[in-house]
C-alpha positions as CSV (number, residue, x, y, z in Angstrom):
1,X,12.7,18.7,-12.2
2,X,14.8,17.0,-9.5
3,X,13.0,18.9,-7.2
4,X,9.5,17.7,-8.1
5,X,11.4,14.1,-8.4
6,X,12.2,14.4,-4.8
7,X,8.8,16.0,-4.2
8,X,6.9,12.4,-5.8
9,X,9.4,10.3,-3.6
10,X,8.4,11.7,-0.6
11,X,4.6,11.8,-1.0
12,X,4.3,7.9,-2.3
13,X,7.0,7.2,1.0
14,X,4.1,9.0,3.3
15,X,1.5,7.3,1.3
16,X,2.5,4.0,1.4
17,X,3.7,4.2,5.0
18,X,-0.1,5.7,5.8
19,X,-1.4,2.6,4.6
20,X,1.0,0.5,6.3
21,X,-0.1,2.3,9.7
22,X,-3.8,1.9,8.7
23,X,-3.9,-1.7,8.8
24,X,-2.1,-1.6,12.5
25,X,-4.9,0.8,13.7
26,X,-7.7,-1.6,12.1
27,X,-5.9,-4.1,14.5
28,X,-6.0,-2.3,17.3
29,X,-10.1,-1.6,17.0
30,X,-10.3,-5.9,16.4
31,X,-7.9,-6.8,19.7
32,X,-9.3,-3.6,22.2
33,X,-12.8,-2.4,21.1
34,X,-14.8,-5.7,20.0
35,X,-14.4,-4.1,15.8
36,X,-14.7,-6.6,13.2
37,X,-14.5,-6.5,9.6
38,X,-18.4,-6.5,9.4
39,X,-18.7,-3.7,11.4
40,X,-15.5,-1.2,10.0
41,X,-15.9,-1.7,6.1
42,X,-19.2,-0.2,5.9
43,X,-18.3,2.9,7.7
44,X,-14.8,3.3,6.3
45,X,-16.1,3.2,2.5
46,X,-19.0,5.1,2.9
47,X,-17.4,7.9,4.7
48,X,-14.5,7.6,2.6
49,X,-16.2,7.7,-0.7
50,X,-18.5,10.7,0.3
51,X,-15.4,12.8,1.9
52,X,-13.7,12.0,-1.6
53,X,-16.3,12.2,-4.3
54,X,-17.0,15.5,-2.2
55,X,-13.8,16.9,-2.7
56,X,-13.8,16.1,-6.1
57,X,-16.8,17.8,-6.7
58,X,-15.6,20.9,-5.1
59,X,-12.5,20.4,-8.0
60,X,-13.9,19.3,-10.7
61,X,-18.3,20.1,-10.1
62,X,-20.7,17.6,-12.1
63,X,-18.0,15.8,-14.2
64,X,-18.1,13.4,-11.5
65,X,-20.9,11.8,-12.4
66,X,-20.2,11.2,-15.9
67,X,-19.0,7.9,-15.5
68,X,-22.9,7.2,-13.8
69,X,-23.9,8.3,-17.2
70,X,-22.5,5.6,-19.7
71,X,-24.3,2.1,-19.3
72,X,-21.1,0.4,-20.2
73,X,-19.4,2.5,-17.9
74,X,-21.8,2.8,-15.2
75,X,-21.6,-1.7,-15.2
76,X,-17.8,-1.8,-14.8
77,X,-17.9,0.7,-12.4
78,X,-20.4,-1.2,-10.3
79,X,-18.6,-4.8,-10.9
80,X,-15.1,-2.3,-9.5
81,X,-17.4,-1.5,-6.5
82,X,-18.6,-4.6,-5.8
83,X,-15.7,-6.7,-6.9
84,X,-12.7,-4.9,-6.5
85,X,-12.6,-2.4,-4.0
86,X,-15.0,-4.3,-1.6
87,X,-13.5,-7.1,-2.2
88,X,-9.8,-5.9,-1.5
89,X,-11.0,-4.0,1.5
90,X,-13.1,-6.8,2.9
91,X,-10.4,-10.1,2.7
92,X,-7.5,-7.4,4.0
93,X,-9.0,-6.2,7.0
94,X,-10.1,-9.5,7.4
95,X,-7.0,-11.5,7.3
96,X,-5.9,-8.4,9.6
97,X,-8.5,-9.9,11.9
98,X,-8.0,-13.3,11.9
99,X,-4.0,-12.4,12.1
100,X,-2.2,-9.3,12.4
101,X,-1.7,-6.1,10.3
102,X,2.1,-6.8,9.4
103,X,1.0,-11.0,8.0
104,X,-2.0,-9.8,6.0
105,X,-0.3,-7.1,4.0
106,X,2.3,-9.0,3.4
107,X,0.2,-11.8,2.1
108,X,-1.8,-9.5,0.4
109,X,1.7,-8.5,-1.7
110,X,1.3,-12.1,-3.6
111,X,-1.4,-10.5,-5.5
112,X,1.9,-8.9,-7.8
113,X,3.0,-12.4,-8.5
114,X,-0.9,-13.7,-9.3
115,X,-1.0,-10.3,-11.4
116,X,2.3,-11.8,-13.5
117,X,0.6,-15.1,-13.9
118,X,-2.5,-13.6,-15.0
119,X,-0.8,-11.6,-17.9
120,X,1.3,-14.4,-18.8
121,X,-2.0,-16.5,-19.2
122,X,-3.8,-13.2,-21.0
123,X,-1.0,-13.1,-23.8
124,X,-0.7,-17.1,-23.8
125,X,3.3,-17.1,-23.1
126,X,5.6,-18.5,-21.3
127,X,6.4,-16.2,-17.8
128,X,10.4,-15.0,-18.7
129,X,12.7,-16.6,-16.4
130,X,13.4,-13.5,-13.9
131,X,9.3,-13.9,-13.7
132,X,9.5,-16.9,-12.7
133,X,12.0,-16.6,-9.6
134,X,9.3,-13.8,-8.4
135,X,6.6,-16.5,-8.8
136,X,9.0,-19.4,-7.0
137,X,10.4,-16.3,-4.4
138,X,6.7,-15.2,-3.6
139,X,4.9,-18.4,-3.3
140,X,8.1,-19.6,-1.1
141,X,7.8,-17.0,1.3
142,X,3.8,-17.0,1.8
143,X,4.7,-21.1,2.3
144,X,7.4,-19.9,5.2
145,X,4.9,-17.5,6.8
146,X,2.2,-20.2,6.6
147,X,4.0,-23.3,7.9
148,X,7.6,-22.2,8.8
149,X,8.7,-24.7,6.5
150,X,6.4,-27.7,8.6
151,X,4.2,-28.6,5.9
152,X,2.3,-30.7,8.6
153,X,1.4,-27.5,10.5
154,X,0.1,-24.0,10.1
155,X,1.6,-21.4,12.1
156,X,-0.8,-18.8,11.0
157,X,-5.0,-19.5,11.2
158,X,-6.6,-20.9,8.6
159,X,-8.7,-18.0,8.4
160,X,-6.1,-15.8,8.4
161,X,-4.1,-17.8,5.2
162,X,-7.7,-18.2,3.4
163,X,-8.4,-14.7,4.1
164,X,-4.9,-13.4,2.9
165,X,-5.1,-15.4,-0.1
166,X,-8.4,-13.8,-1.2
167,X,-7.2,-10.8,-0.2
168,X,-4.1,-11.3,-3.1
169,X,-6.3,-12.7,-5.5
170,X,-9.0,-9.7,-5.1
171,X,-6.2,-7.3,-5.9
172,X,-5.7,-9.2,-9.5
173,X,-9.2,-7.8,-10.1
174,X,-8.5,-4.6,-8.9
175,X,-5.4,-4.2,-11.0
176,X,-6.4,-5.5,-13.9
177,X,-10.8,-4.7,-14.6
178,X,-10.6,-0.7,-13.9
179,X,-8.1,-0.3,-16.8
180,X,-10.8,1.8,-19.5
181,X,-11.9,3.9,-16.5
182,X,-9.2,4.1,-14.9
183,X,-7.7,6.1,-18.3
184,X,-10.9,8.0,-18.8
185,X,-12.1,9.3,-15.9
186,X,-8.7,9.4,-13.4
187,X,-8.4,7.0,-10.3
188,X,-9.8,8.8,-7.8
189,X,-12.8,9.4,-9.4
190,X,-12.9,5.5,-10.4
191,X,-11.7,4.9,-6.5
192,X,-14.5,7.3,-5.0
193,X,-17.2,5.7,-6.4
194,X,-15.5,2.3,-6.1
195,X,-15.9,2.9,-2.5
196,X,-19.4,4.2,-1.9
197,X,-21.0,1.5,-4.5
198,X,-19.0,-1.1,-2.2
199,X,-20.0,0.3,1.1
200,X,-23.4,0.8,0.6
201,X,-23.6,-2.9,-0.8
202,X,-21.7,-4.1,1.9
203,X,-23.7,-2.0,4.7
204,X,-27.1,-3.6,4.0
205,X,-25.4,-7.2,3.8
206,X,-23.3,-6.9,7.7
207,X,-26.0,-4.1,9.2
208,X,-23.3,-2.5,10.6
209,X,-25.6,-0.6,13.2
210,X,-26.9,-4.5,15.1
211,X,-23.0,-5.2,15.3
212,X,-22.0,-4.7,19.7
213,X,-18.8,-2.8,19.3
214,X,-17.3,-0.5,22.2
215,X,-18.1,2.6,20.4
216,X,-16.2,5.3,22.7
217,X,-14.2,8.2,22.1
218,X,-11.0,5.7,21.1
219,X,-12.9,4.0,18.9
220,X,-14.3,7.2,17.3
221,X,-10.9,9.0,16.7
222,X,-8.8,5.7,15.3
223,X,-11.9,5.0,12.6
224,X,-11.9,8.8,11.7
225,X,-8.2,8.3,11.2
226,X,-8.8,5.7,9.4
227,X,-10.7,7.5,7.0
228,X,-8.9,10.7,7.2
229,X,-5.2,9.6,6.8
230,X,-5.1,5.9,6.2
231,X,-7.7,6.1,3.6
232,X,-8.0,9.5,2.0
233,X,-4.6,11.3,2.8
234,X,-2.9,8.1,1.8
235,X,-4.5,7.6,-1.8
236,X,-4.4,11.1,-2.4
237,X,-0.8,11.4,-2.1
238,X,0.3,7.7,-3.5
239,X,-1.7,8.9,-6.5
240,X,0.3,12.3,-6.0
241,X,3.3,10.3,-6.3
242,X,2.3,8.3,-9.0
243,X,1.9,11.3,-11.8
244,X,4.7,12.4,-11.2
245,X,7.2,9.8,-10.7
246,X,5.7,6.9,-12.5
247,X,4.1,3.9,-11.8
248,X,7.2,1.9,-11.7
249,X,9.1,4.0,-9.3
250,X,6.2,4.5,-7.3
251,X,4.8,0.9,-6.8
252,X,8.9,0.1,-5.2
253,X,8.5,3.3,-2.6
254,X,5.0,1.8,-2.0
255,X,6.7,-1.4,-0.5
256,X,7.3,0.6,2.6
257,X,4.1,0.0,3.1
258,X,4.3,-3.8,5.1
259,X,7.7,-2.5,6.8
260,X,5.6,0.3,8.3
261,X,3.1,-2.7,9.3
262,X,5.5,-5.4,10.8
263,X,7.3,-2.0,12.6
264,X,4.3,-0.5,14.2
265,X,2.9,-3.9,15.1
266,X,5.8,-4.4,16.7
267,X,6.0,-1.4,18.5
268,X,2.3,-0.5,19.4
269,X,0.6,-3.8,19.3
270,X,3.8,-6.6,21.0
271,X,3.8,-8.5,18.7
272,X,7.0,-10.6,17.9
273,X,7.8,-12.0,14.1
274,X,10.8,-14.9,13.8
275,X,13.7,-15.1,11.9
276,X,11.4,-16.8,9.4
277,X,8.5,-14.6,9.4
278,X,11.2,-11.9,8.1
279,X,12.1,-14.4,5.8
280,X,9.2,-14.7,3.8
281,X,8.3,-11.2,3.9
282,X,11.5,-10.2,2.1
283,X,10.7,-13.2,-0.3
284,X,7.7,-11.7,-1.2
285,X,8.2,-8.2,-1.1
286,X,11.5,-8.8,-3.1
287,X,9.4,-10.1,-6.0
288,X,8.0,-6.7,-6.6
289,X,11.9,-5.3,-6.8
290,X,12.5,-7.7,-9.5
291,X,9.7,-7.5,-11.6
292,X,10.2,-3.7,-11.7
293,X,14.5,-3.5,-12.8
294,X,14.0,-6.8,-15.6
295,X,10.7,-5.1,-16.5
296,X,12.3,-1.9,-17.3
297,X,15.6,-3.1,-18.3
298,X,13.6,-5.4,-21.0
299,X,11.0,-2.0,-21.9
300,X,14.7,-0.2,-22.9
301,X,16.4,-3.2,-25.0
């Protein structure tokens, strides 16, 4: 049982530190190969979401397209496709774009905190009080990495804090619609399809193939890692994680995931955070630390 324990540990540490490295290689393509957002989301989702859905048809054969079956289900999984994956994918690598890999996912990890203050709304209460330090915490630290405590100025674009923002709000969506499928059909199944119904939509909106990117070799080998390891490998074995360590557990390891940005961002791309750039990151990625020990030491009493 340990064993296995330790076995969940390490494939949601790989997993979250996969996507951490994804978002610095999505950098990379914007800064060196003329990539944008436009051009990379098509590509990445629909490759992503055939590679996947193929290898769960390999698994699991025609069950896969059960969930095409249902009107009911076939709608939410559509509004999930459109909505929620797209729209998480799209406003992340964006802010990326407009910023830097290590910035947008930590902005993106406010959506937690916009998560809490959905539910709180949902069963009209009052947020408990160690829910509200993770809601004064978070929204502290994405006002340090905004202004740097200059409320006259922003030290990040405006493009970058609109597209982080979105990015954090889109993730409310994505947590909180797929519940139903999620719990009758699996999430990769629900992601799969998530990501070819988004791609396709998003593919005849940007025309990816007008877009003047330097399409070489480079660029070829960082998208199909991407897909490969940032993407795929990186779900796969989160969601690995997930069954058999829990969700709770799990989400904490996943935080890795914007130290693995700031570091290889540092490293690989030069680029130099302050003393209160570090700041707000720990206030925000603290939040998630807190909401998990009172949530479970509440869940116990």
């Amino acid at each position: 049982m340990k064993k296995d324990n330790n076995f969940g540990m390490l494939t949601t540490f790989i997993g979250g530190t996969l996507w951490g490295i994804n978002g610095v290689m999505g950098s990379f393509l914007f800064l060196n190969k003329n990539v944008t957002t436009a051009w990379l989301i098509p590509y990445r989702l629909v490759l992503a979401g055939l590679l996947l859905l193929g290898y769960l048809y390999y698994k699991k054969g025609s069950k896969i397209f059960d969930i095409l079956r249902t009107p009911k289900d076939l709608l939410q999984i559509i509004l999930f496709g459109l909505i929620g994956m797209l729209g998480t994918q799209y406003t992340y690598f964006s802010a990326i774009q407009y910023s830097n890999a290590a910035i947008a996912t930590v902005l993106t990890y406010f959506g937690p905190t916009l998560v809490l203050i959905f539910i709180c709304l949902k069963e009209k209460r009052k947020p408990l009080k160690y829910e509200i330090v993770a809601i004064a915490l978070s929204s502290f630290g994405v006002f340090l990495l905004a202004t740097h405590g200059n409320i006259t100025s922003l030290q990040i674009s405006f493009k970058a804090l609109v597209w982080g923002m979105l990015s954090a709000l889109s993730v409310v969506f994505y947590t909180v619609q797929p519940e139903k499928l999620l719990e009758k059909y699996g999430p990769p199944t629900v992601v799969a399809w998530g990501m070819i119904i988004g791609g396709i939509a998003i593919t005849f909106v940007t025309k990816p193939w007008n877009i003047d990117v330097i399409f070489d070799f480079t660029t070829f080998f960082v998208l199909m890692l991407i897909i490969l390891f940032g993407t795929i490998t990186a779900f796969i074995l989160y969601l690995t994680g997930v069954n058999i360590i829990g969700p709770t557990k799990a989400s904490i390891i996943a935080c890795i995931e914007p130290v693995a940005a700031t570091i290889c961002a540092i490293l690989f791309l030069g680029i130099n955070f302050g003393f209160l750039d570090l700041l707000g990151f720990i206030c925000i990625i603290s939040t998630i630390f807190i909401v998990a020990y009172f949530d479970r030491k509440t869940k116990k009493k």
